[in-house]
N, CA, C and O atoms as a GROMACS GRO file, in nm:
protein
  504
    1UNK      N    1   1.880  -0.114   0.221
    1UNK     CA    2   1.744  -0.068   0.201
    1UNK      C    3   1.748   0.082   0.175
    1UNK      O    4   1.807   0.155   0.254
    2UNK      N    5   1.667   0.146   0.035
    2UNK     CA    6   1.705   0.266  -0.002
    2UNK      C    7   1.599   0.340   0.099
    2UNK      O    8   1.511   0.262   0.137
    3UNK      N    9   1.586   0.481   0.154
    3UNK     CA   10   1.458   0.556   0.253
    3UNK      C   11   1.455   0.699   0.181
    3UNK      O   12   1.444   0.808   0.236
    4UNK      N   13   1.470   0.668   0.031
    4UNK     CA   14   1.427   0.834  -0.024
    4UNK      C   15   1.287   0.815  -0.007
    4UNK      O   16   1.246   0.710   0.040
    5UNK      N   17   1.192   0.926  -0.049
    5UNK     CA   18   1.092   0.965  -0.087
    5UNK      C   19   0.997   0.844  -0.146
    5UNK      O   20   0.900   0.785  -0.099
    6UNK      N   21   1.077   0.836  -0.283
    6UNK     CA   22   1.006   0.721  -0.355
    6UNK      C   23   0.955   0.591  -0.313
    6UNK      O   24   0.852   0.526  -0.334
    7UNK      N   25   1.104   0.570  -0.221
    7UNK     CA   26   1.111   0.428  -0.202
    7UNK      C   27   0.987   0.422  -0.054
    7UNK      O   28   0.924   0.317  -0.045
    8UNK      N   29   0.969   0.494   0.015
    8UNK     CA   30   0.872   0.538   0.064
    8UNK      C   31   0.738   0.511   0.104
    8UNK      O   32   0.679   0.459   0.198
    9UNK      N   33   0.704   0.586  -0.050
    9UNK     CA   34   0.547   0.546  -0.132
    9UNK      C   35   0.542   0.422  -0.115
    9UNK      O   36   0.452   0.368  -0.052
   10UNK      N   37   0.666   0.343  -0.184
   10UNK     CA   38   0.668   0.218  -0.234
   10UNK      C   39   0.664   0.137  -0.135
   10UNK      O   40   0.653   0.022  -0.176
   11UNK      N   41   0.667   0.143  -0.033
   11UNK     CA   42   0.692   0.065   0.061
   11UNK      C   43   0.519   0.047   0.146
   11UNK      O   44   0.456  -0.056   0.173
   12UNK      N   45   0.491   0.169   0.165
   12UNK     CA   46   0.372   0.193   0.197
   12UNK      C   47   0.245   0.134   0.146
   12UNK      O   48   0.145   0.111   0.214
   13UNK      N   49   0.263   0.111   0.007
   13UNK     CA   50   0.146   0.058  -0.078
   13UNK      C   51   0.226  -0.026  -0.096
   13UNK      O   52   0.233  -0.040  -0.218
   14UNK      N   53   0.334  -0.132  -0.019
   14UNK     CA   54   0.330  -0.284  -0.047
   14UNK      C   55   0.261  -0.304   0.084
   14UNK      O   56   0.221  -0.420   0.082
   15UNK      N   57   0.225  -0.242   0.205
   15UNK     CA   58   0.203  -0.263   0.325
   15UNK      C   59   0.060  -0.285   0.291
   15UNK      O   60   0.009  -0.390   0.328
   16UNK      N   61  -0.012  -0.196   0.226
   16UNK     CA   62  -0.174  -0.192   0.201
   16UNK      C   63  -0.176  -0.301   0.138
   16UNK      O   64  -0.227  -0.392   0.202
   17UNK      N   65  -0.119  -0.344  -0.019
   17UNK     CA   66  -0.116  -0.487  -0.073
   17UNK      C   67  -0.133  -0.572  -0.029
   17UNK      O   68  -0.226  -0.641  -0.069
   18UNK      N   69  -0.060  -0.610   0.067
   18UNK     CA   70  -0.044  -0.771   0.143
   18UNK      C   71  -0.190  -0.756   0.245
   18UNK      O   72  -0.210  -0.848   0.325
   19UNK      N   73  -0.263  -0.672   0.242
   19UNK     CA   74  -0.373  -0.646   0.334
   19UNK      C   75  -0.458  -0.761   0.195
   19UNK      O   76  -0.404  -0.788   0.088
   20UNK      N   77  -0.611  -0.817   0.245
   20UNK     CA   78  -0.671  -0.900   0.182
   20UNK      C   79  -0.755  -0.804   0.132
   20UNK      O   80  -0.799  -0.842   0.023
   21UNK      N   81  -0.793  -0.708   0.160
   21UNK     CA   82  -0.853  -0.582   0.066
   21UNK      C   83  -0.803  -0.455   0.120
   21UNK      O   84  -0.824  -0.383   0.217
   22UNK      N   85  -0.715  -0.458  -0.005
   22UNK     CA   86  -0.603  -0.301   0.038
   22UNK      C   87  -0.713  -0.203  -0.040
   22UNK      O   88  -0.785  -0.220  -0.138
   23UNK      N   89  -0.687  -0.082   0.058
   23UNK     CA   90  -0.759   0.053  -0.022
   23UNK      C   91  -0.668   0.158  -0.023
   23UNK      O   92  -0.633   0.223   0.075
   24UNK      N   93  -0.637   0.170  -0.116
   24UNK     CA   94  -0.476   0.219  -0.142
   24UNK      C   95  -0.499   0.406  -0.149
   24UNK      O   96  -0.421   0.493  -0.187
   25UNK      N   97  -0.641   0.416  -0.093
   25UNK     CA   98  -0.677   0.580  -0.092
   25UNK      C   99  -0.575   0.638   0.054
   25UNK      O  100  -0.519   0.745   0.077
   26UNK      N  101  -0.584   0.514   0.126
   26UNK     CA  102  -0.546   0.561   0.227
   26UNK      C  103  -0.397   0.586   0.251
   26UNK      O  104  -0.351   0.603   0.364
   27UNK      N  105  -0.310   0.586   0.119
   27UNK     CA  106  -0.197   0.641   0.105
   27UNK      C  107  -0.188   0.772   0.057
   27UNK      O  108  -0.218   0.800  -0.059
   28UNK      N  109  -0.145   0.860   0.147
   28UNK     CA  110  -0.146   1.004   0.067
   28UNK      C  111  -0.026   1.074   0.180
   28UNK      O  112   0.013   1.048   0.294
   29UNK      N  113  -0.004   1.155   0.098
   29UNK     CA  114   0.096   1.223   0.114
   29UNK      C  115   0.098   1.265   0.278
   29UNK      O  116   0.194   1.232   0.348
   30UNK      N  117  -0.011   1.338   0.329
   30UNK     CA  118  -0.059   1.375   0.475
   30UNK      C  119  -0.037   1.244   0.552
   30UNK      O  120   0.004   1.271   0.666
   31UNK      N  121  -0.051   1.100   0.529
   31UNK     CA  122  -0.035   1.027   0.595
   31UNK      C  123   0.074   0.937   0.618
   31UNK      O  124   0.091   0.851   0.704
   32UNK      N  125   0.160   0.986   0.503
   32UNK     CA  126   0.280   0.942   0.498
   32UNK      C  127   0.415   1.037   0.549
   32UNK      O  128   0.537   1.025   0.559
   33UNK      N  129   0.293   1.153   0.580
   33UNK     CA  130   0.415   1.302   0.645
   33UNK      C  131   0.520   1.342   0.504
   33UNK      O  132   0.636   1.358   0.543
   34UNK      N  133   0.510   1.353   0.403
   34UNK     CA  134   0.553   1.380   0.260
   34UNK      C  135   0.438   1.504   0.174
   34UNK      O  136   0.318   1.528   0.160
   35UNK      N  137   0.617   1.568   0.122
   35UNK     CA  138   0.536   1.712   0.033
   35UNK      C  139   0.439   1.629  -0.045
   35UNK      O  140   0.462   1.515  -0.086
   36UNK      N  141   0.320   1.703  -0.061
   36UNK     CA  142   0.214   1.656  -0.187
   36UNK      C  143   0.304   1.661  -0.333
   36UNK      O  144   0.298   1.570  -0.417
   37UNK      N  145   0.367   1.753  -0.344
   37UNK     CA  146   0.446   1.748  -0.486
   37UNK      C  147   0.556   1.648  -0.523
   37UNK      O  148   0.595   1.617  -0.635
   38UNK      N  149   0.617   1.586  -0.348
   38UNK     CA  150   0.675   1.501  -0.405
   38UNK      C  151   0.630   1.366  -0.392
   38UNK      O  152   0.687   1.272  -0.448
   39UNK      N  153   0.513   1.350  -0.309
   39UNK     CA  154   0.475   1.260  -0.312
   39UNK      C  155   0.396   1.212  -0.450
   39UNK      O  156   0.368   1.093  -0.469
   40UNK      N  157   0.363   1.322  -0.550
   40UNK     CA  158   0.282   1.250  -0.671
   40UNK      C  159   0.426   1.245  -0.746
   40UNK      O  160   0.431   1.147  -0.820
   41UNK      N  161   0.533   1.317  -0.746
   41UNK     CA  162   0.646   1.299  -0.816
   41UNK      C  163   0.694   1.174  -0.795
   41UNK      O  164   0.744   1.134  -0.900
   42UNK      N  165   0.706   1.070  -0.679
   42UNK     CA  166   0.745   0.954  -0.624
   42UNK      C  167   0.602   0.842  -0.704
   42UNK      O  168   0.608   0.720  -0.719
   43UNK      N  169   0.511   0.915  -0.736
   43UNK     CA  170   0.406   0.802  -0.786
   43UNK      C  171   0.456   0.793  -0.959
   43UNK      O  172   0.510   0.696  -1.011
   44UNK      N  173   0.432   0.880  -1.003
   44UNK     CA  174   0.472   0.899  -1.123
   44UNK      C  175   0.596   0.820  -1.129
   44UNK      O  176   0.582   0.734  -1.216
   45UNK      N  177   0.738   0.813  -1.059
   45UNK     CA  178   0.845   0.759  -1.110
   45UNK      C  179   0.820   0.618  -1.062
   45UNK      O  180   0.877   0.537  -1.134
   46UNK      N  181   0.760   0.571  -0.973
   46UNK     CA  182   0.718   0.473  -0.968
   46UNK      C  183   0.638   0.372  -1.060
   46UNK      O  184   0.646   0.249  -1.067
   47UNK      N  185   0.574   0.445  -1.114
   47UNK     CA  186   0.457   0.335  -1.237
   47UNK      C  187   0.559   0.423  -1.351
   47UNK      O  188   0.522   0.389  -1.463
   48UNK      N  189   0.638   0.493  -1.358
   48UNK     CA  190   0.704   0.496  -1.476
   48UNK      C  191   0.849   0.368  -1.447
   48UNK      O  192   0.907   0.317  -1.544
   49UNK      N  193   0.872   0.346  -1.353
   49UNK     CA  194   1.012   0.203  -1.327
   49UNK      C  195   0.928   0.052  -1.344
   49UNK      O  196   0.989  -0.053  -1.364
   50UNK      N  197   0.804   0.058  -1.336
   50UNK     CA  198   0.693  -0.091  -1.353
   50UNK      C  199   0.673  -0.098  -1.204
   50UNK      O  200   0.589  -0.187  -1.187
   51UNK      N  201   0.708  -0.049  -1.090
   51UNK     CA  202   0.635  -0.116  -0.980
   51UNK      C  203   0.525  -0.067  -0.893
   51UNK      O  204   0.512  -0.092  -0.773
   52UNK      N  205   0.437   0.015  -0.978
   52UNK     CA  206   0.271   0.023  -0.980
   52UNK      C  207   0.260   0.045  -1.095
   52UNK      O  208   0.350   0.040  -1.178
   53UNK      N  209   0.128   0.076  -1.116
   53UNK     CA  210   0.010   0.061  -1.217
   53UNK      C  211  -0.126   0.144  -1.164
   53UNK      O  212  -0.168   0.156  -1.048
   54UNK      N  213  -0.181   0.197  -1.293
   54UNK     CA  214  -0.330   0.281  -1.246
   54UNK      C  215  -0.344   0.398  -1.216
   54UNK      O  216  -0.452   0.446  -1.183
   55UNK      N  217  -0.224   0.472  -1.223
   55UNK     CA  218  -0.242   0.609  -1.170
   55UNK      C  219  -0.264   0.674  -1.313
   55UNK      O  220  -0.212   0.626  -1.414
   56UNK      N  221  -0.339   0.778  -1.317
   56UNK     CA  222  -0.346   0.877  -1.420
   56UNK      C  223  -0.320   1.014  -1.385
   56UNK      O  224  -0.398   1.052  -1.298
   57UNK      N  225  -0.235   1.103  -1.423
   57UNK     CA  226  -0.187   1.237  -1.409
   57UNK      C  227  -0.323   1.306  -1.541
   57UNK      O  228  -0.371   1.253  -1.640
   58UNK      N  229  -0.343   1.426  -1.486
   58UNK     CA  230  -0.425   1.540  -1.568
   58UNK      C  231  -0.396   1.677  -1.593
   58UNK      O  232  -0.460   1.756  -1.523
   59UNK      N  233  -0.315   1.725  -1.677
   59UNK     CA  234  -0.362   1.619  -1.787
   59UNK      C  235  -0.297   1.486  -1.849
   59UNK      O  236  -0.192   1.439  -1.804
   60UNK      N  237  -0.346   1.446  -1.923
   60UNK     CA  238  -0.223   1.270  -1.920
   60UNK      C  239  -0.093   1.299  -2.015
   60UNK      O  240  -0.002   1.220  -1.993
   61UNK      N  241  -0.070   1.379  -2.096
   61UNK     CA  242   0.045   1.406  -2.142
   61UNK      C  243   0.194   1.519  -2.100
   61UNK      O  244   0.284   1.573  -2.164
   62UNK      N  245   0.156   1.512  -1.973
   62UNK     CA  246   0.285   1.619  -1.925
   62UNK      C  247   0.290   1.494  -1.782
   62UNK      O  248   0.214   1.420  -1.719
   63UNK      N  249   0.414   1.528  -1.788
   63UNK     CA  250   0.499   1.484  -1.651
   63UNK      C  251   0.569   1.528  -1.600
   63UNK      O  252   0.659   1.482  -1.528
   64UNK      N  253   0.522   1.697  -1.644
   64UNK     CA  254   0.571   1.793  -1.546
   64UNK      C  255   0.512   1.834  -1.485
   64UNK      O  256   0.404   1.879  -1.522
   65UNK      N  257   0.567   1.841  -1.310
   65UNK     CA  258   0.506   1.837  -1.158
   65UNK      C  259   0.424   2.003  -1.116
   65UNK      O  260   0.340   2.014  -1.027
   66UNK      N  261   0.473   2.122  -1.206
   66UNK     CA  262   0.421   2.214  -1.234
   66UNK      C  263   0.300   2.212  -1.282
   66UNK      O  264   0.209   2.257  -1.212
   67UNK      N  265   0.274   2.162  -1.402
   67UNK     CA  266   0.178   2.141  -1.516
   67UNK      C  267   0.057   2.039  -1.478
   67UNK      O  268  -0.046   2.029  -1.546
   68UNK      N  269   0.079   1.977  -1.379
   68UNK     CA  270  -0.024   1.878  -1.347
   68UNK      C  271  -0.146   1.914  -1.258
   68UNK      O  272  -0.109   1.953  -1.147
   69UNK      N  273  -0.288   1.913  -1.276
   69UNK     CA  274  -0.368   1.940  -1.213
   69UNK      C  275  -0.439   1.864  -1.104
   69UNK      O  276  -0.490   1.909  -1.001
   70UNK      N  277  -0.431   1.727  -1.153
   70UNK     CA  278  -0.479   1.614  -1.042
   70UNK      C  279  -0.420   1.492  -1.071
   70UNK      O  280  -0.355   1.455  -1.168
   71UNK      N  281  -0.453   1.443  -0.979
   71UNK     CA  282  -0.387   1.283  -1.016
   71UNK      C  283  -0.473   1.186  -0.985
   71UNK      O  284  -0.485   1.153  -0.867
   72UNK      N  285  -0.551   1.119  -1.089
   72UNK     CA  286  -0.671   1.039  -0.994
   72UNK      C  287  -0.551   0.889  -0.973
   72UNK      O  288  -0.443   0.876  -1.031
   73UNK      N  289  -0.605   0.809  -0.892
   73UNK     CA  290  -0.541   0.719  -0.833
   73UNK      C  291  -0.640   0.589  -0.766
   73UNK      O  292  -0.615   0.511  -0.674
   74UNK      N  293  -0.768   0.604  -0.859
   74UNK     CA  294  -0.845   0.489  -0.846
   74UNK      C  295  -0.836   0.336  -0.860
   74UNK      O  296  -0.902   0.239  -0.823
   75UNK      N  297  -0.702   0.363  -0.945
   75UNK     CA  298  -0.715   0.186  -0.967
   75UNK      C  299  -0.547   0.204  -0.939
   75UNK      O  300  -0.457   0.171  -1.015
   76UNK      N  301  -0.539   0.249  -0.845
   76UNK     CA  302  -0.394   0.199  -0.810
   76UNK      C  303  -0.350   0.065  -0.758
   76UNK      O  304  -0.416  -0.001  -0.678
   77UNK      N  305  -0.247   0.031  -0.803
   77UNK     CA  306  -0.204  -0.098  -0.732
   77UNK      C  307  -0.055  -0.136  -0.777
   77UNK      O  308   0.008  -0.069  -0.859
   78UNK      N  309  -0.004  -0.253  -0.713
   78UNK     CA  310   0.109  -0.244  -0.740
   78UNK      C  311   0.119  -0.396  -0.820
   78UNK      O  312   0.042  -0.492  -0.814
   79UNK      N  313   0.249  -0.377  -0.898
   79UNK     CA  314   0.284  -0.499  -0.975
   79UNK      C  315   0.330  -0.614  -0.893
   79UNK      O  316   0.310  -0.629  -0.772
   80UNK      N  317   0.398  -0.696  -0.977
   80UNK     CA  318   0.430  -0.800  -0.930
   80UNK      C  319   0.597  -0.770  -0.943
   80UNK      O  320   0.656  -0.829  -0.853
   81UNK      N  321   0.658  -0.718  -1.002
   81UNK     CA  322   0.804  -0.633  -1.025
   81UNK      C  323   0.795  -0.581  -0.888
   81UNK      O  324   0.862  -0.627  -0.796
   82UNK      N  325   0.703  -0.475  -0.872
   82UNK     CA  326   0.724  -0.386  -0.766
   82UNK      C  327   0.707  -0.486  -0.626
   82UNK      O  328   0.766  -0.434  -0.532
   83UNK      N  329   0.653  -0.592  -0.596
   83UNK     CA  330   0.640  -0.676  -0.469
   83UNK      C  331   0.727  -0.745  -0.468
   83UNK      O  332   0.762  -0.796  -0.362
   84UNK      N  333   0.811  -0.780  -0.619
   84UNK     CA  334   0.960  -0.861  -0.579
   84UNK      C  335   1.049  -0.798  -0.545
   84UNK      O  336   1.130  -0.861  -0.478
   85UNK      N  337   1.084  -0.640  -0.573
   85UNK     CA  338   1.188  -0.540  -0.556
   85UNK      C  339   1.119  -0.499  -0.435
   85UNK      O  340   1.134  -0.383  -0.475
   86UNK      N  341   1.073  -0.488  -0.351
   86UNK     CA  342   1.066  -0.473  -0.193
   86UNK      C  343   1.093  -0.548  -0.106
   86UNK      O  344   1.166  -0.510  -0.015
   87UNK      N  345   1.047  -0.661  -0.109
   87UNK     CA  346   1.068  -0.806  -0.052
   87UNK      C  347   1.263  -0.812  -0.063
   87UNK      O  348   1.343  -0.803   0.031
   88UNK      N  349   1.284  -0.824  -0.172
   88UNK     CA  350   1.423  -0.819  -0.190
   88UNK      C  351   1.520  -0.669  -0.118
   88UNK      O  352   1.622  -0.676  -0.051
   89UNK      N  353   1.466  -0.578  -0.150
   89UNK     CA  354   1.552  -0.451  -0.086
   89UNK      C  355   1.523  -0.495   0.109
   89UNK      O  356   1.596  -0.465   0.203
   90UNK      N  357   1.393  -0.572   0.112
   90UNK     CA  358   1.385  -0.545   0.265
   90UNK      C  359   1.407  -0.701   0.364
   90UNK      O  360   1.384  -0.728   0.482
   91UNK      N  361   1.455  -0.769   0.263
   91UNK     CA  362   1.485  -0.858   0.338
   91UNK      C  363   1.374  -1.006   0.356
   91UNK      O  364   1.391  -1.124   0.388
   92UNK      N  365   1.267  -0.928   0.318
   92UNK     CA  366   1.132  -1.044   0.348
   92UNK      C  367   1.137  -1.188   0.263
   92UNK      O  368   1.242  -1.207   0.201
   93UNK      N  369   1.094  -1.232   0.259
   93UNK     CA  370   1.126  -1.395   0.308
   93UNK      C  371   0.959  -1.374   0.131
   93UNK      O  372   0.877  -1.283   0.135
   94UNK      N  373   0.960  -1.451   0.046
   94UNK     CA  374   0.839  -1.451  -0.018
   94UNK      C  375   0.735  -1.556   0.008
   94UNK      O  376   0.616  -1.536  -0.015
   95UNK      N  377   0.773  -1.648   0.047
   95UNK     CA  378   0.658  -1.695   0.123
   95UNK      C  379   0.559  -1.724   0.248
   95UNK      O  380   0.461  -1.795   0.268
   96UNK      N  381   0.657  -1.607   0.340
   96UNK     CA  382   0.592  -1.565   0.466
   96UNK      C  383   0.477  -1.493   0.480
   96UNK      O  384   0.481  -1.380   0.431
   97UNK      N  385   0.344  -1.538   0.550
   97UNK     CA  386   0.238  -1.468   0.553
   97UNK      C  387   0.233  -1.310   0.561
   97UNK      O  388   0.318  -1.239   0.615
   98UNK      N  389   0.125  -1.270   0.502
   98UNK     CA  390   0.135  -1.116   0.451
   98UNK      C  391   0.156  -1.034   0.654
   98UNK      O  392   0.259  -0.976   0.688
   99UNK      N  393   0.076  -1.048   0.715
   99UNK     CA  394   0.148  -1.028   0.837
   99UNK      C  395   0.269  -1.018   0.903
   99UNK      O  396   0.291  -0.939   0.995
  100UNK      N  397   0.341  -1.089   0.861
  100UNK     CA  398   0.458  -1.120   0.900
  100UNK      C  399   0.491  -1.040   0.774
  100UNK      O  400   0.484  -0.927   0.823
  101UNK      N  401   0.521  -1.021   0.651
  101UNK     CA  402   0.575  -0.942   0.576
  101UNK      C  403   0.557  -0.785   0.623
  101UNK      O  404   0.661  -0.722   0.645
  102UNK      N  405   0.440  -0.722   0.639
  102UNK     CA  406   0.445  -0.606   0.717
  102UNK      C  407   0.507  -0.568   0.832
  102UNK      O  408   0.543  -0.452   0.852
  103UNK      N  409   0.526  -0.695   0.941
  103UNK     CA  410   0.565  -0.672   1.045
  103UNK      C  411   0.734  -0.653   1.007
  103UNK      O  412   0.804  -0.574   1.071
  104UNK      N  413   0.791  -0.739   0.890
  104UNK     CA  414   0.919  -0.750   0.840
  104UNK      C  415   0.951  -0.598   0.818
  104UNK      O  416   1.045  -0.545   0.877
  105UNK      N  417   0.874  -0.532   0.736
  105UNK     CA  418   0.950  -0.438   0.659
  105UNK      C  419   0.911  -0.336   0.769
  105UNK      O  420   0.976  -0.234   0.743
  106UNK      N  421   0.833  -0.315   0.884
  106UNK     CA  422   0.818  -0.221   0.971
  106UNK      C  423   0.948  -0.218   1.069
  106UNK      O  424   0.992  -0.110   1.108
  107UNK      N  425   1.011  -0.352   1.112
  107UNK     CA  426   1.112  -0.337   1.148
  107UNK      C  427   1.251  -0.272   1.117
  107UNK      O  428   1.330  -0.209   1.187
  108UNK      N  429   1.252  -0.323   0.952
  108UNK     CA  430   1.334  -0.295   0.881
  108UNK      C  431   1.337  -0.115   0.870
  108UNK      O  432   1.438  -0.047   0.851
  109UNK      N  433   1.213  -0.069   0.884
  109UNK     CA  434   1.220   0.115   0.833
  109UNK      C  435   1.250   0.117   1.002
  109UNK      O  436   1.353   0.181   1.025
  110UNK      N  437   1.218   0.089   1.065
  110UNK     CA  438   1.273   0.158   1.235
  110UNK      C  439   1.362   0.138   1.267
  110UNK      O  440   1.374   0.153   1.389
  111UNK      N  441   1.470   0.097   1.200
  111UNK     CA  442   1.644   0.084   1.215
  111UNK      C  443   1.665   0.199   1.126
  111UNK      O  444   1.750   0.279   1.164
  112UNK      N  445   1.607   0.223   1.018
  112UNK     CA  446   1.646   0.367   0.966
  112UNK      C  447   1.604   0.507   1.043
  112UNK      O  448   1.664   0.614   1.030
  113UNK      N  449   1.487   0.482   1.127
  113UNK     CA  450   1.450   0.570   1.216
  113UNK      C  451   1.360   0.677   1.171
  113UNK      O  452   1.349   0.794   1.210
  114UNK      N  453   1.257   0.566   1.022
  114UNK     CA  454   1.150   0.648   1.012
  114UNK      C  455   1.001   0.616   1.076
  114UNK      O  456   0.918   0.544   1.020
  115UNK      N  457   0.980   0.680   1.203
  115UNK     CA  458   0.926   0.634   1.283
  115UNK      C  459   0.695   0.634   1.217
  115UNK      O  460   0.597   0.560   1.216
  116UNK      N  461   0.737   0.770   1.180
  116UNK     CA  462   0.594   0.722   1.094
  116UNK      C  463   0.562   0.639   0.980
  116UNK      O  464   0.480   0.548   0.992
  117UNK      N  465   0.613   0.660   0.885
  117UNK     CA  466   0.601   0.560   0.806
  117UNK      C  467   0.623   0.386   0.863
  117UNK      O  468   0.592   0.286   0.800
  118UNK      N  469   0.680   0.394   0.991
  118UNK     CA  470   0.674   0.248   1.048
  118UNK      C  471   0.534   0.250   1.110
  118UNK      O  472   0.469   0.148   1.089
  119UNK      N  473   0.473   0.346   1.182
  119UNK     CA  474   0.361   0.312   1.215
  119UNK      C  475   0.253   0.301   1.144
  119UNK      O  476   0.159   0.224   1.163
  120UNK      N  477   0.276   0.433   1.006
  120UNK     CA  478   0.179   0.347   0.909
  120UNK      C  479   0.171   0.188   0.847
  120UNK      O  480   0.080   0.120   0.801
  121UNK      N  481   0.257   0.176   0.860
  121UNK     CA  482   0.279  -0.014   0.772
  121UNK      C  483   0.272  -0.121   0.897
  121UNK      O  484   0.271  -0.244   0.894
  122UNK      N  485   0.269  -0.023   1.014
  122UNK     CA  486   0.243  -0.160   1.130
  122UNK      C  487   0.088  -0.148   1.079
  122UNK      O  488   0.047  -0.245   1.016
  123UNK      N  489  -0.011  -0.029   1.101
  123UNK     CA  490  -0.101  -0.035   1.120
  123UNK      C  491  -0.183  -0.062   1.047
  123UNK      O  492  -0.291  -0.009   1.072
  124UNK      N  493  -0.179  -0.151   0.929
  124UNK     CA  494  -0.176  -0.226   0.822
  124UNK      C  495  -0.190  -0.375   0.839
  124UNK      O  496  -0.182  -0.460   0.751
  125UNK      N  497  -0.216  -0.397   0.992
  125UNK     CA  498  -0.171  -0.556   1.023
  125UNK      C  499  -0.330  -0.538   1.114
  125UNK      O  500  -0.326  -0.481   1.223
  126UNK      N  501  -0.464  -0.588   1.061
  126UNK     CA  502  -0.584  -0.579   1.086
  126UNK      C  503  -0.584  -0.751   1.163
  126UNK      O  504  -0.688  -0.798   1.210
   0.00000   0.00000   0.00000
C-alpha cells in the first residue's frame, strides 16, 4: 500500500464515496493535515491518472502549482478506475459493504501509522 501525499487524497475521497451521500467538500487539505499546495498538486495528478473527475484548476490551462489561482472542486468525484485501484492497493474485498470497506482501509493506513488520516476515513462510517 503506497502513503505518499497523493495516494492520500485518494484514499480519503474513496472513504467519502462509499458514504450514500458523500460531500467531498469535506476533503481539504486542513483536514487531511496536508500542504494546500500539495494537496491541489495530489488532485490534479489524480484526475490527470483517471481516478477522479470534476475538478477544475483557474485558470484551466496551466498546471502549474505557481500559476494557479483556485481550484473549484464542485463536482468532484471519483471514477470507477480510481475505486478499483484502492480496493486493490488496500486489500478490500469488492463486494463488502461500504462500511466494512472504510473500516478495511482505516486499518490498513494505521499499520502505516497515519494516525489522522485513519481517523478521518473511520469517521466516514455514519
Amino acid at each position: 500500500m503506497t502513503i505518499d501525499t497523493k495516494h492520500q487524497v485518494l484514499y480519503a475521497i474513496y472513504a467519502e464515496y462509499q458514504k450514500d451521500i458523500p460531500d467531498m467538500d469535506r476533503i481539504t487539505s486542513r483536514s487531511l493535515g496536508i500542504d494546500n499546495q500539495a494537496f491541489i498538486v495530489a488532485l490534479m495528478k489524480l484526475q490527470n491518472e483517471g481516478y477522479i473527475q470534476g475538478v477544475i484548476w483557474i485558470p484551466p490551462d496551466t498546471m502549474a502549482i505557481q500559476k494557479i489561482r483556485a481550484v473549484k472542486r464542485d463536482n468532484l468525484f471519483m471514477t470507477g478506475k480510481g475505486v478499483k485501484y484502492v480496493e486493490a492497493q488496500a486489500g478490500i474485498e469488492e463486494s463488502s459493504p461500504s462500511t466494512e470497506k472504510i473500516k478495511q482501509l482505516g486499518k490498513r493506513l494505521g499499520i502505516f501509522g497515519l494516525d489522522l488520516l485513519k481517523s478521518f476515513i473511520l469517521s466516514q462510517i455514519t
